[in-house]
Residue frames as a rotation matrix with the C-alpha (Angstrom) as fourth column:
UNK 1
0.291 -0.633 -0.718 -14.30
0.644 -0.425 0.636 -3.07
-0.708 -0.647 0.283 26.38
UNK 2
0.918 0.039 -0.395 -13.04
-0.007 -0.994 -0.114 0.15
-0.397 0.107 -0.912 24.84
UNK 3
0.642 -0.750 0.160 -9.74
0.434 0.184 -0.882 -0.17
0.632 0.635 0.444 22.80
UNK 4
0.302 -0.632 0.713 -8.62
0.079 -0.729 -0.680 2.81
0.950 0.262 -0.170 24.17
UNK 5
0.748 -0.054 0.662 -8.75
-0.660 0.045 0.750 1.60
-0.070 -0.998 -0.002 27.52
UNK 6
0.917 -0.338 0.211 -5.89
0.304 0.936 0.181 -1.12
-0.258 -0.102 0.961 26.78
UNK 7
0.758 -0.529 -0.381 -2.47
-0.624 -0.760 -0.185 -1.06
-0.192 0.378 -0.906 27.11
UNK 8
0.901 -0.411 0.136 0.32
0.432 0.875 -0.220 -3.13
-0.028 0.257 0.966 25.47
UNK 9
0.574 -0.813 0.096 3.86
-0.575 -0.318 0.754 -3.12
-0.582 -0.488 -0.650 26.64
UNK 10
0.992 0.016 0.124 6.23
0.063 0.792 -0.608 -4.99
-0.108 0.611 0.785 24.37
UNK 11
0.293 -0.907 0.302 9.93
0.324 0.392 0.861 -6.37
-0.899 -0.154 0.409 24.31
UNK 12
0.671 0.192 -0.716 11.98
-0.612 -0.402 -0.681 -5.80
-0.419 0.895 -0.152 21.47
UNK 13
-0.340 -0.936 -0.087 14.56
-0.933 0.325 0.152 -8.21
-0.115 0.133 -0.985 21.25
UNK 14
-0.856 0.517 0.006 13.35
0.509 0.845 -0.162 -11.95
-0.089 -0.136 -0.987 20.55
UNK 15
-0.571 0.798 0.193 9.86
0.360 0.455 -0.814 -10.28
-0.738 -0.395 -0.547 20.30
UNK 16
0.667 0.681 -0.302 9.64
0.005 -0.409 -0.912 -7.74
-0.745 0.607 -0.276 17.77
UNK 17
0.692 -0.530 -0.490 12.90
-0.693 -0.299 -0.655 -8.04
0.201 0.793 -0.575 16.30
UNK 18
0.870 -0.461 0.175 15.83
0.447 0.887 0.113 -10.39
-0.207 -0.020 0.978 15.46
UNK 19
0.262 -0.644 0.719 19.28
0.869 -0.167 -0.466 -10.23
0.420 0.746 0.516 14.77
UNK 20
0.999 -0.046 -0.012 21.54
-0.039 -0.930 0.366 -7.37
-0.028 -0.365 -0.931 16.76
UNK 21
0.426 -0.901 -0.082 24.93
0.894 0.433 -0.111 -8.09
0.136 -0.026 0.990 15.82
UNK 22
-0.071 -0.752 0.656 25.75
0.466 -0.606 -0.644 -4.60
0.882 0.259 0.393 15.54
UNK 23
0.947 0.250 0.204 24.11
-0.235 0.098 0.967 -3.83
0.221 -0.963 0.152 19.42
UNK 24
0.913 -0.401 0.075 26.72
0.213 0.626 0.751 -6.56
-0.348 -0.669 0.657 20.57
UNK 25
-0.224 -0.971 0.085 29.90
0.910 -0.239 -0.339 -4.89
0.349 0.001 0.937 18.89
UNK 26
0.213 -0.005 0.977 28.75
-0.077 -0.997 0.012 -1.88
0.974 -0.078 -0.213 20.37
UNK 27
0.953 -0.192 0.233 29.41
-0.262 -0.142 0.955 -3.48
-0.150 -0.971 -0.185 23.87
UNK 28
0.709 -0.705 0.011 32.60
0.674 0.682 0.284 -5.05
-0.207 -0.194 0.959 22.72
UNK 29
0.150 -0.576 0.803 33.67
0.847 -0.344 -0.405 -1.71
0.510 0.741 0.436 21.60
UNK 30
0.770 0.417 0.483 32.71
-0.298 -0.435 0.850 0.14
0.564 -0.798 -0.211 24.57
UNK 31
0.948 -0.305 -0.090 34.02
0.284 0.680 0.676 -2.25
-0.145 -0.666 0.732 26.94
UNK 32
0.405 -0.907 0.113 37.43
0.909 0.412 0.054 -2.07
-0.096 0.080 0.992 25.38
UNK 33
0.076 -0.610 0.789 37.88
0.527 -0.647 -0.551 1.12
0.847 0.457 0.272 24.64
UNK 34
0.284 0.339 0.897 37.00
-0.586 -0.679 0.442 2.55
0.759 -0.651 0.006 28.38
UNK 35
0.665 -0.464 0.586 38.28
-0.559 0.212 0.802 -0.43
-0.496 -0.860 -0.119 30.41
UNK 36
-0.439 -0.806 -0.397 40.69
-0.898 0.377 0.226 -2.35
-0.032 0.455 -0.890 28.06
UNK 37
-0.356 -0.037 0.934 39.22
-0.444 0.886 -0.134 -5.44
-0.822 -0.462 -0.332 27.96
UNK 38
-0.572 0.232 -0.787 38.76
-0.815 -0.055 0.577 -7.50
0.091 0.971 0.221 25.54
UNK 39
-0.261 0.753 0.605 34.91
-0.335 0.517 -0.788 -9.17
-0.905 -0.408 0.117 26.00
UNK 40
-0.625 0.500 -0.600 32.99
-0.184 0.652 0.735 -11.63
0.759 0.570 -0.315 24.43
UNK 41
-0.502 0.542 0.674 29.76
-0.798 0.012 -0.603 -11.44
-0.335 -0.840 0.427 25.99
UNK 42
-0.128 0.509 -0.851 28.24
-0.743 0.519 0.422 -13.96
0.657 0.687 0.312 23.57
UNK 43
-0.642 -0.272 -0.717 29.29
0.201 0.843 -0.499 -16.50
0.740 -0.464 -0.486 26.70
UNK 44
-0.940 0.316 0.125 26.43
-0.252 -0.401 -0.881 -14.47
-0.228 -0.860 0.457 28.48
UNK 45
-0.463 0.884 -0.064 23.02
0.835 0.460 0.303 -15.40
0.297 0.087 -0.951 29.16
UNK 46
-0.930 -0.195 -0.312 21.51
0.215 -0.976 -0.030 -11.81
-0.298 -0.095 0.950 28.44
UNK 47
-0.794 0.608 -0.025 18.39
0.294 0.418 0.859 -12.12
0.533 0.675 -0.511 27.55
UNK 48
0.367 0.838 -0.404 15.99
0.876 -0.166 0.452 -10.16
0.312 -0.520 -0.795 28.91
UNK 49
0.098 -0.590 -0.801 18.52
0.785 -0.449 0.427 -7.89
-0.612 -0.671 0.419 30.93
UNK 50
0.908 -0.045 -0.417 19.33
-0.028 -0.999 0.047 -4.37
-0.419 -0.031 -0.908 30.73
UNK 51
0.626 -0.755 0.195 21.90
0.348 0.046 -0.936 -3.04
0.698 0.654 0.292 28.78
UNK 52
-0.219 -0.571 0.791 23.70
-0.783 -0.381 -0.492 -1.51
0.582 -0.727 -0.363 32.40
UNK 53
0.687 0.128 0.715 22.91
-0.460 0.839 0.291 -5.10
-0.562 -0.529 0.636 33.82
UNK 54
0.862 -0.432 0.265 24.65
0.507 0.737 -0.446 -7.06
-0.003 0.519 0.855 31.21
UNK 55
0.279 -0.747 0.604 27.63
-0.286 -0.665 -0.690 -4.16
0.917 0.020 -0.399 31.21
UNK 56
0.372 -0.460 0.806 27.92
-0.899 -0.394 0.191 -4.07
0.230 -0.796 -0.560 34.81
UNK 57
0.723 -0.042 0.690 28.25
-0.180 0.952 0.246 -8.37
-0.667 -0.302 0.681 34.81
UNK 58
0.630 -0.757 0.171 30.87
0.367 0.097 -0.925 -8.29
0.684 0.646 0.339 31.98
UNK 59
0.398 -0.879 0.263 32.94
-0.015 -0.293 -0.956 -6.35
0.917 0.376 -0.130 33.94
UNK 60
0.280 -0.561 0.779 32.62
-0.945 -0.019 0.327 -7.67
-0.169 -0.827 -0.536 36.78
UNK 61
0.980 -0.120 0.157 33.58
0.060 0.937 0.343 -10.89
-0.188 -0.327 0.926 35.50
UNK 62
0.482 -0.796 0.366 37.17
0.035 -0.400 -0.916 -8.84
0.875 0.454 -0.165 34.41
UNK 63
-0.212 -0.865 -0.455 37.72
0.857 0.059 -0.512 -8.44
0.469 -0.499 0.729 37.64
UNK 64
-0.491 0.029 0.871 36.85
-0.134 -0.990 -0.042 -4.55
0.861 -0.137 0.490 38.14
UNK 65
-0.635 0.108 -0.765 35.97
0.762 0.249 -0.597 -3.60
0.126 -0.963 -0.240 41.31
UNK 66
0.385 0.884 -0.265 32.99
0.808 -0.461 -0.366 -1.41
-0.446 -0.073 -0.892 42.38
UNK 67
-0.171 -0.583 -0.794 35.48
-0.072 -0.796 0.601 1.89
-0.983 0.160 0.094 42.02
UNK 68
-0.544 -0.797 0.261 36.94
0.004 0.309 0.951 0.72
-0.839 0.519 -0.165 38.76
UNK 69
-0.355 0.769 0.531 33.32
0.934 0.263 0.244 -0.02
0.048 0.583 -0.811 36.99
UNK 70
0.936 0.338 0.095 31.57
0.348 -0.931 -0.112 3.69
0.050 0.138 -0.989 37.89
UNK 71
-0.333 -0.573 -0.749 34.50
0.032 -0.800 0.599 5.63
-0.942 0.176 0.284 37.13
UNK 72
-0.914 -0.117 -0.389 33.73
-0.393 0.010 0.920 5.02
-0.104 0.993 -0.055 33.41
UNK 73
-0.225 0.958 0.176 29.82
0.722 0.285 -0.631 3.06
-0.655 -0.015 -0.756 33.98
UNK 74
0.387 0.824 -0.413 27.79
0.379 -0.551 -0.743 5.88
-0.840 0.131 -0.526 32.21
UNK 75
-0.238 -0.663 -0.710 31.06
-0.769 -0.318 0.555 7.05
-0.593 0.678 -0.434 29.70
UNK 76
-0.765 -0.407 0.498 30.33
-0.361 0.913 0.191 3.60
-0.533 -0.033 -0.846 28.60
UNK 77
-0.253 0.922 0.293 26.98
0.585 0.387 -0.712 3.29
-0.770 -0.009 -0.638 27.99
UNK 78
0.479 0.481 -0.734 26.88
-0.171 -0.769 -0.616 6.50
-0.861 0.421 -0.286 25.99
UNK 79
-0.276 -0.735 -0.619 29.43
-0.884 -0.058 0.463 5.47
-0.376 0.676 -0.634 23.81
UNK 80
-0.644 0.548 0.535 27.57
0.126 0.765 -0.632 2.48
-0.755 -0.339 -0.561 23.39
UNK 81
0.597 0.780 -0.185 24.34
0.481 -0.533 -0.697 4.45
-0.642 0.327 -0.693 22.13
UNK 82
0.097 -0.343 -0.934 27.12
-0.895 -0.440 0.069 6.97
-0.435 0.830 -0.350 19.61
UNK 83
-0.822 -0.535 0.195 28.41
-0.308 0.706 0.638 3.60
-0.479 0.464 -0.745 18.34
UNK 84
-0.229 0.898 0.376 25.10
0.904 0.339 -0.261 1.67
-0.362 0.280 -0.889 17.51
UNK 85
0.608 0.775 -0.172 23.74
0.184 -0.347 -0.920 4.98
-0.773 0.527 -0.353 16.04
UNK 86
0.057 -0.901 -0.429 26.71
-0.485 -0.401 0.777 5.45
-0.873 0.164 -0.460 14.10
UNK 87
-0.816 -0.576 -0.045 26.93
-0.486 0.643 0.592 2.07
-0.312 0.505 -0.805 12.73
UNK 88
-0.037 0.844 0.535 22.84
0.116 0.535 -0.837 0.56
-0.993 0.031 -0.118 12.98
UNK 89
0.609 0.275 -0.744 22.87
-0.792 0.164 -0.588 0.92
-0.039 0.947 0.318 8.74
UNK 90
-0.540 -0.627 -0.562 25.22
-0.566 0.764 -0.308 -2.23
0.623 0.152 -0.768 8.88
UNK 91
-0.665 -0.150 0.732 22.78
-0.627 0.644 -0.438 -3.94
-0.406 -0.750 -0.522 11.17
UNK 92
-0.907 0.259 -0.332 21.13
0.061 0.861 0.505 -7.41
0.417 0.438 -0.796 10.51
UNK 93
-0.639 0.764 0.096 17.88
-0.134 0.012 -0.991 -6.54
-0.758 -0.646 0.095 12.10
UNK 94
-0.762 0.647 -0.039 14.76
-0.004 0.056 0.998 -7.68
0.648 0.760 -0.040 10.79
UNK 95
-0.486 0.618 0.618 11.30
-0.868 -0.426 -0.257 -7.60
0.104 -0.661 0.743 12.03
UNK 96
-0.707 -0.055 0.705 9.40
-0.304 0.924 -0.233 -10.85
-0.639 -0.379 -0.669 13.16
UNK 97
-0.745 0.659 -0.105 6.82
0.344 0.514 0.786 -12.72
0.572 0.549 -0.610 11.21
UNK 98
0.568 0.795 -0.211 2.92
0.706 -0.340 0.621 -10.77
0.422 -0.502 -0.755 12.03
UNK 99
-0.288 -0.300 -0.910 4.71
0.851 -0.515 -0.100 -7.98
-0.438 -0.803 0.403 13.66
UNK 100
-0.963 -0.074 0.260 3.60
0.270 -0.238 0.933 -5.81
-0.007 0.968 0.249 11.44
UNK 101
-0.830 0.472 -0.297 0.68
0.211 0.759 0.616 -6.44
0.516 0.449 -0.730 11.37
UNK 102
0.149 0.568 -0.810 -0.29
0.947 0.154 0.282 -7.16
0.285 -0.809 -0.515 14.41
UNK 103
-0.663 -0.199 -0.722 0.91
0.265 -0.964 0.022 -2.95
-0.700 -0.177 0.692 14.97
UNK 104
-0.920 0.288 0.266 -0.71
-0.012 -0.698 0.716 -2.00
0.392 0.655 0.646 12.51
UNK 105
-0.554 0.813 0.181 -3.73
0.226 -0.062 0.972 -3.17
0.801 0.579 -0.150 13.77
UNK 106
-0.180 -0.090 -0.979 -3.77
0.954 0.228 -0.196 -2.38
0.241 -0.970 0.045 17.28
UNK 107
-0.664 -0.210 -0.718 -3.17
0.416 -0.901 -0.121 1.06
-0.621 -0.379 0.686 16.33
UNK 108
-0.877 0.480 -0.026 -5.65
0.132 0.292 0.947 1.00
0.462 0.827 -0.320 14.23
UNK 109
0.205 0.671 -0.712 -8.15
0.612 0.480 0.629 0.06
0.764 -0.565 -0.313 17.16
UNK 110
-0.038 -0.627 0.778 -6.25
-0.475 -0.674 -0.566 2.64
0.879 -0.391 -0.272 18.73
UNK 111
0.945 -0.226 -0.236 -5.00
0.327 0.617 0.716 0.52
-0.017 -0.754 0.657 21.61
UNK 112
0.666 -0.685 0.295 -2.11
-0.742 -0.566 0.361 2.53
-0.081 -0.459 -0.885 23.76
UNK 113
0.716 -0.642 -0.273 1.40
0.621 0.765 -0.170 0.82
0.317 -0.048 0.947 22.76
UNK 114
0.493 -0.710 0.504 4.39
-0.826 -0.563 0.014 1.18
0.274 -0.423 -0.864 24.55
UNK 115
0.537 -0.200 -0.820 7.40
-0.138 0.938 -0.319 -0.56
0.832 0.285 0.475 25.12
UNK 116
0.850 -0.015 0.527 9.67
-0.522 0.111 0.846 -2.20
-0.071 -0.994 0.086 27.91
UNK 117
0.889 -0.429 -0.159 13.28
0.289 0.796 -0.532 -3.24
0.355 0.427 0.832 27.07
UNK 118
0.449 -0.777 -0.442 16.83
0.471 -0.215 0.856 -3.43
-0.759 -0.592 0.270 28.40
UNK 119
-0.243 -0.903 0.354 18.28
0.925 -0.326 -0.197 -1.53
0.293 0.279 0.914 25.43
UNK 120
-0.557 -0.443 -0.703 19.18
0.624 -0.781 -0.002 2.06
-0.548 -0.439 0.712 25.82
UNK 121
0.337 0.890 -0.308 16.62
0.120 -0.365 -0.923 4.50
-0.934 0.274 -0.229 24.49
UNK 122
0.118 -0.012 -0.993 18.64
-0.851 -0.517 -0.095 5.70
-0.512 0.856 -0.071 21.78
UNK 123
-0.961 -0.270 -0.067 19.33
-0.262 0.799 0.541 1.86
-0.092 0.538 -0.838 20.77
UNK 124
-0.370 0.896 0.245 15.63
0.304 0.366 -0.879 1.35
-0.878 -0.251 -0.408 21.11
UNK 125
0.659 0.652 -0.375 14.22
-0.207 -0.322 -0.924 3.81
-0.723 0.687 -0.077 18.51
UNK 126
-0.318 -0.492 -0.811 17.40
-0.936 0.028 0.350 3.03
-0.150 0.870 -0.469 16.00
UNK 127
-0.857 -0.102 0.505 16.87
-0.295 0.901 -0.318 -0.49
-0.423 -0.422 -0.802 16.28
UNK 128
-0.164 0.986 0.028 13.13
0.416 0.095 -0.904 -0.11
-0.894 -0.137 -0.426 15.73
UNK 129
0.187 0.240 -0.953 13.79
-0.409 -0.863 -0.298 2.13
-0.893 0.446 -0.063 12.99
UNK 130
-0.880 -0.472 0.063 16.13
-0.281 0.622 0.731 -0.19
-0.384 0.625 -0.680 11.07
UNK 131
-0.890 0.354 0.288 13.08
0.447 0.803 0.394 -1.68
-0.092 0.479 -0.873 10.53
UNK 132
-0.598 0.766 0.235 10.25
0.009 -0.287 0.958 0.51
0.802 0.575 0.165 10.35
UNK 133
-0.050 0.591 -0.805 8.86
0.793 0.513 0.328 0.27
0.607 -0.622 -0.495 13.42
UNK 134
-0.895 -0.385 -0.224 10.04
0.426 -0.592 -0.684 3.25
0.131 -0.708 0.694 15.58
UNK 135
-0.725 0.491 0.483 6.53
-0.256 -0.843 0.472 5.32
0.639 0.219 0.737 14.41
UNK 136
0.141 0.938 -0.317 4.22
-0.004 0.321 0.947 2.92
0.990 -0.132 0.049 16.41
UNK 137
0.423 0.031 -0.905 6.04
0.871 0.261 0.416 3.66
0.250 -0.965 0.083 19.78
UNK 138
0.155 -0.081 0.985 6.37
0.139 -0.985 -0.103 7.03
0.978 0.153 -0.142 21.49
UNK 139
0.303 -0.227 0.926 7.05
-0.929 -0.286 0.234 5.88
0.211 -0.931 -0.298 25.18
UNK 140
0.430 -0.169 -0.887 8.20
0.366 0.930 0.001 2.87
0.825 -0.325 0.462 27.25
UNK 141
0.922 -0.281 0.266 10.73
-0.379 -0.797 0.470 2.30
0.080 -0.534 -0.842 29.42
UNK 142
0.672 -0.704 -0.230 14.33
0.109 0.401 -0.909 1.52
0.733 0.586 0.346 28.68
UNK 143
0.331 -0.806 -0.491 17.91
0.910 0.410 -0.059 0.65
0.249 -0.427 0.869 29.95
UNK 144
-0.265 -0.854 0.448 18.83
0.504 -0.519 -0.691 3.91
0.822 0.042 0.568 30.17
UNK 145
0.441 0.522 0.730 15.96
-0.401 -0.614 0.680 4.85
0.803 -0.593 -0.061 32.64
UNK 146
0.469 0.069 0.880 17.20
-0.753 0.553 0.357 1.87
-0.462 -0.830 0.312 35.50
UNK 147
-0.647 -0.331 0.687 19.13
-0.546 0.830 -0.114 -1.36
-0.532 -0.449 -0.718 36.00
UNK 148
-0.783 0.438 0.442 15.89
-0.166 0.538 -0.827 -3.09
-0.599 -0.721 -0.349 37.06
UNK 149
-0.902 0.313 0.298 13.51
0.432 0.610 0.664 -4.52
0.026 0.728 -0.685 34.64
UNK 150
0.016 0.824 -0.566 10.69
0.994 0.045 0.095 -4.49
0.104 -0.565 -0.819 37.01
UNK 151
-0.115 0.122 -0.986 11.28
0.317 -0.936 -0.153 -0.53
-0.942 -0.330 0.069 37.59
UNK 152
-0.951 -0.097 -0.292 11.52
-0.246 -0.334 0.910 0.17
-0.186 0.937 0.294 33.53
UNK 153
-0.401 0.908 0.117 7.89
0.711 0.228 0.666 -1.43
0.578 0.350 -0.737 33.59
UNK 154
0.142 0.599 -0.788 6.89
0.886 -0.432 -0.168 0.97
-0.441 -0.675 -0.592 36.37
UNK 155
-0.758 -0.230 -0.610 8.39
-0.229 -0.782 0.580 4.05
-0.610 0.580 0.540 34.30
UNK 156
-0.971 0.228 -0.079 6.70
-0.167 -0.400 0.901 3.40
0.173 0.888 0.426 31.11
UNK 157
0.159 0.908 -0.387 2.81
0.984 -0.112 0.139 2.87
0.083 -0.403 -0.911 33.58
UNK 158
-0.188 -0.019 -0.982 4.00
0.670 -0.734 -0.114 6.54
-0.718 -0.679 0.151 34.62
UNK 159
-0.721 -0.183 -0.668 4.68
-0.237 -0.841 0.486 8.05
-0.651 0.509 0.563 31.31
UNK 160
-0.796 0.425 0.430 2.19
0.459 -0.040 0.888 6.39
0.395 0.904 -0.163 29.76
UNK 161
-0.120 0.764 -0.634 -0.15
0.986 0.019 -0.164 7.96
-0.113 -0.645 -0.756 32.63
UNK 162
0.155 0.169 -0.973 1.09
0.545 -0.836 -0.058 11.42
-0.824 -0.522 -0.222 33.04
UNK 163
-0.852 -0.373 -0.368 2.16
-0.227 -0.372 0.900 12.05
-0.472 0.850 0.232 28.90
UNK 164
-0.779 0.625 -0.054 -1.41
0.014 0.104 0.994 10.12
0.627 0.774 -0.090 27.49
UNK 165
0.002 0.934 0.358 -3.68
-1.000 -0.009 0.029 10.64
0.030 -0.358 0.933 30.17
UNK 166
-0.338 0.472 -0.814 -3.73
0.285 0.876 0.389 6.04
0.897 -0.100 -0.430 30.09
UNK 167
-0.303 0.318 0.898 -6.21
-0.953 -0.079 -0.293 5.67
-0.023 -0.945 0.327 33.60
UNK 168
0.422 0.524 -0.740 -6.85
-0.545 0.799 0.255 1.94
0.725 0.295 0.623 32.32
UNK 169
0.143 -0.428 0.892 -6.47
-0.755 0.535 0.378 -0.95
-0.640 -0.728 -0.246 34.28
UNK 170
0.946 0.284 0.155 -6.09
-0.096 0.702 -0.706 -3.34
-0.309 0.653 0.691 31.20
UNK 171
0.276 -0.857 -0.435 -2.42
-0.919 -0.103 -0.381 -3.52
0.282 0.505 -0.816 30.47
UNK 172
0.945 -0.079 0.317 -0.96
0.215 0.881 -0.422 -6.47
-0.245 0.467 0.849 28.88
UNK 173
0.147 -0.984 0.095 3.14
-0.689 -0.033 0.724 -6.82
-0.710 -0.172 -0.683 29.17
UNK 174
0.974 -0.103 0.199 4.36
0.217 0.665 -0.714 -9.42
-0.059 0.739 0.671 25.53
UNK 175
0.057 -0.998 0.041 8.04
-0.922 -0.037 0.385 -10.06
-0.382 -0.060 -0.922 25.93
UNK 176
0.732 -0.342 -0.590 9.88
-0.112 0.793 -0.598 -13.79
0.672 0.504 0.542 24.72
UNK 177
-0.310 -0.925 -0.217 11.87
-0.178 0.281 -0.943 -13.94
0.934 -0.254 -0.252 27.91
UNK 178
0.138 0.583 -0.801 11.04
0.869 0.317 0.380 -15.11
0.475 -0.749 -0.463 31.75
UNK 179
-0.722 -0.568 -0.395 12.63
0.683 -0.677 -0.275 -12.03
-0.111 -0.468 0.876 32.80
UNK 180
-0.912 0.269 0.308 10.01
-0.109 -0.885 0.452 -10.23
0.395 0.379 0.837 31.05
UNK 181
0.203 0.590 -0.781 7.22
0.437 0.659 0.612 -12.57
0.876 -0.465 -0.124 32.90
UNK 182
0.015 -0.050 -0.999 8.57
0.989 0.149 0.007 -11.59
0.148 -0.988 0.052 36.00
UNK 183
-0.989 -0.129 0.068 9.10
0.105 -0.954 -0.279 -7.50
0.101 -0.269 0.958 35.72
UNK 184
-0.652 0.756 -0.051 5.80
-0.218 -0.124 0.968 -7.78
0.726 0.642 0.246 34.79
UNK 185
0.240 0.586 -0.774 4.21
0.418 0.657 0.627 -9.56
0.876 -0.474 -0.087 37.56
UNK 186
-0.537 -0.434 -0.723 5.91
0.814 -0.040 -0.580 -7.59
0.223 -0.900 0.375 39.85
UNK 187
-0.873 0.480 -0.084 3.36
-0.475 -0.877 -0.073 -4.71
-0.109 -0.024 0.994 38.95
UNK 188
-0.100 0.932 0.347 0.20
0.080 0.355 -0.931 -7.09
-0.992 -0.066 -0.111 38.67
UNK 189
0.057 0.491 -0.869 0.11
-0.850 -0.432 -0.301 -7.17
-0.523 0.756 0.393 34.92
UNK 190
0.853 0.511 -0.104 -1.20
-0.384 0.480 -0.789 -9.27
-0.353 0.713 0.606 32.09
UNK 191
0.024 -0.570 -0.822 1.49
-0.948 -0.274 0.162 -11.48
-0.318 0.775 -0.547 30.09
UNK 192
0.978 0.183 -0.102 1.58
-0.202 0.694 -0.691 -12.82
-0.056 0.696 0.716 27.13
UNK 193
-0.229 -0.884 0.408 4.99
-0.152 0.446 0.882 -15.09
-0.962 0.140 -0.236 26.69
UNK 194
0.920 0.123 -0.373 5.89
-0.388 0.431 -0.815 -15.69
0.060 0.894 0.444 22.60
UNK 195
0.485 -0.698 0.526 8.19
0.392 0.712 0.583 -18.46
-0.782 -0.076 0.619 22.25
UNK 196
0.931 -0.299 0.209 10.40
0.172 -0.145 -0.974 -16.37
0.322 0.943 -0.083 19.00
UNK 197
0.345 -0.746 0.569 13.50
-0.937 -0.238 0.255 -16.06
-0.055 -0.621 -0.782 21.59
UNK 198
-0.662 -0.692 -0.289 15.32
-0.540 0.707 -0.457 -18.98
0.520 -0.146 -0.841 23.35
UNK 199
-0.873 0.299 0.384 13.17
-0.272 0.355 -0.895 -19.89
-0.404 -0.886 -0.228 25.43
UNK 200
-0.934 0.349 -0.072 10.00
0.340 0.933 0.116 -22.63
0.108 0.084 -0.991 25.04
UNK 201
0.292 0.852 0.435 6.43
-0.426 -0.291 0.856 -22.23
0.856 -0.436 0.278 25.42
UNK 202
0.628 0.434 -0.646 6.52
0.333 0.600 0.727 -24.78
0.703 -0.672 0.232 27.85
UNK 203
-0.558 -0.568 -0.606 9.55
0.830 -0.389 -0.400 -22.84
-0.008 -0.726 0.688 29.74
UNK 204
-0.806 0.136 0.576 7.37
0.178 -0.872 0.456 -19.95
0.564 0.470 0.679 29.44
UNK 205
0.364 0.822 -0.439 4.42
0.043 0.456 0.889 -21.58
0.930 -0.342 0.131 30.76
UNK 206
0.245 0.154 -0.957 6.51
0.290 0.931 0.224 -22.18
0.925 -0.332 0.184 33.16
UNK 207
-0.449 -0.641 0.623 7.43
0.558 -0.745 -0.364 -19.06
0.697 0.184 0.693 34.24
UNK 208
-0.370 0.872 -0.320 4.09
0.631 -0.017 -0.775 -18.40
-0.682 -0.488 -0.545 35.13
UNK 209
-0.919 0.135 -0.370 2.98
-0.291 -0.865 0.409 -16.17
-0.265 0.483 0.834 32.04
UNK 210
-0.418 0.897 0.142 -0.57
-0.516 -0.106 -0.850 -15.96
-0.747 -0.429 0.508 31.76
UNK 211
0.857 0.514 -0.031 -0.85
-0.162 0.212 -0.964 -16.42
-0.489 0.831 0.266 27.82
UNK 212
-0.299 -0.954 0.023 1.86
-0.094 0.053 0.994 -18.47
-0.949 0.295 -0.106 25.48
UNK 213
0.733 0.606 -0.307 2.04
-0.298 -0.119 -0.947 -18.03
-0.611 0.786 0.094 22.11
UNK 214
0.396 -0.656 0.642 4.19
0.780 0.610 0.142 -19.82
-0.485 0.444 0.753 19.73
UNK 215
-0.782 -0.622 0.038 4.89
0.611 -0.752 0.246 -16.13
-0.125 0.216 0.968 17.66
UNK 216
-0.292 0.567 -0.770 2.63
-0.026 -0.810 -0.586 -12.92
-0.956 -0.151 0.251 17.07
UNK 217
-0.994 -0.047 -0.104 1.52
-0.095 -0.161 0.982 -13.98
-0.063 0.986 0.156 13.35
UNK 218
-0.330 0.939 0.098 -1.95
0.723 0.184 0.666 -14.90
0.607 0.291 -0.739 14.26
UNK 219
-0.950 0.025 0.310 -3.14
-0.200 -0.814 -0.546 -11.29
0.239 -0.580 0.778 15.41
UNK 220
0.142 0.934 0.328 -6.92
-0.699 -0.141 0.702 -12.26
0.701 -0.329 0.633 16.05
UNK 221
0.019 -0.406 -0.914 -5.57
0.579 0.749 -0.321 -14.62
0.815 -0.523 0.249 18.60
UNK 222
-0.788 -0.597 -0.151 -4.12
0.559 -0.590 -0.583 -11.48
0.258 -0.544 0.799 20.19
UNK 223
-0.503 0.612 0.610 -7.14
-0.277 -0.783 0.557 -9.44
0.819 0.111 0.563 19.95
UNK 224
0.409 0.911 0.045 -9.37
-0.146 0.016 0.989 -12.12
0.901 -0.411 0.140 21.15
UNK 225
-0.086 -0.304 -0.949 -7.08
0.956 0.244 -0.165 -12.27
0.282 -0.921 0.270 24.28
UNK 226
-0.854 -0.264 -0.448 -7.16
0.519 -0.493 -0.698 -8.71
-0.036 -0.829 0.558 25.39
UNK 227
-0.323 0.903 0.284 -10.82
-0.648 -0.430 0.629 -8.19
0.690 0.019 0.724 24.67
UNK 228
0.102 0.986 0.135 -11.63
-0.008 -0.135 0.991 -10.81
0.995 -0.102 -0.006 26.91
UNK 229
-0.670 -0.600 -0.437 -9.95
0.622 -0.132 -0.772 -9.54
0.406 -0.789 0.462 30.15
């Protein structure tokens, strides 16, 4: 198979990176300064989710009523995205073990990467940057495009169609959450589960993800999985 015929979609939280403390005071600063409230989402199970999923479930567990939430929804989010770029030189990101790497050599091999996560775009590439990473991804699709997981994977099939010309049918979805198992599957694609999140191989497995991987340090592992599809 052709390299260039493969595409790879990829989480960033739990998969390519650790460590977002400064992410999560950007919702607690948000939050409060637009609806008063003073959150702790830490008591959330957020993983995976959109950053306007995990917003819109904080506040409705405040109380707020449909009204109450989109008067300020979108004020919210942006301020969000100023905050986190503002502040992302104080964050604790780091990049995983083989991540590295394993980019470099993909692109190398020149295999089409793009990503698929619930932060906002502009938290995406700062985030990515913190660590060096931002140069190896030029599309995806992100919280800021949709809610819906499953629709942020259908965005970043479009742009990677109608911005690189991708016409493969080889595309491979690598996330560290079921959530990311399922958007995925809801478009017929490839995924690889890595257990570097919360979540188990064997909850992974169970998920239904095609391929589990304990983390992304042994890249000829990776290879020899999406050569032989």
């Amino acid at each position: 198979m052709e390299q260039n015929e493969i595409l790879i979609l990829f989480d960033i939280d739990g998969t390519l990176v650790s460590g977002a403390r400064c992410h999560y005071q950007a919702f607690v600063n948000a939050v409060k300064k637009f609806y008063h409230m003073e959150e702790d989402i830490s008591g959330i199970n957020y993983a995976g989710k959109t950053d306007p999923q995990i917003l819109m479930e904080v506040l409705q567990l405040g109380g707020f009523n449909e009204e109450e939430i989109e008067k300020n929804f979108q004020n919210c989010l942006d301020y969000m995205a100023k905050y986190y770029l503002k502040n992302v030189y104080n964050e604790n990101t780091r990049s995983l073990d083989g991540v590295n790497e394993l980019l470099r050599e993909l692109q190398k091999k020149g295999v089409l990467l793009g990503l698929v996560t619930g932060n906002l775009e502009t938290i995406a590439y700062a985030k990515l940057g913190k660590v060096g990473l931002d140069g190896y991804f030029s599309f995806g699709g992100f919280g800021s495009d949709h809610h819906d997981r499953s629709y942020l994977v259908k965005k970043a099939l479009n742009r990677a169609q109608t911005s690189f010309g991708y016409k493969g049918k080889h595309i491979f979805v690598i996330g560290d959450t079921p959530r990311d198992v399922k958007a995925a599957k809801a478009s017929n694609l490839i995924t690889i589960g890595v257990a570097t999140g919360k979540y188990s191989q064997e909850e992974l497995k169970n998920c239904g993800a095609d391929y589990v991987l304990e983390n992304l340090k042994n890249k000829d592992e990776i290879l020899e999985i999406i050569n032989k599809v």
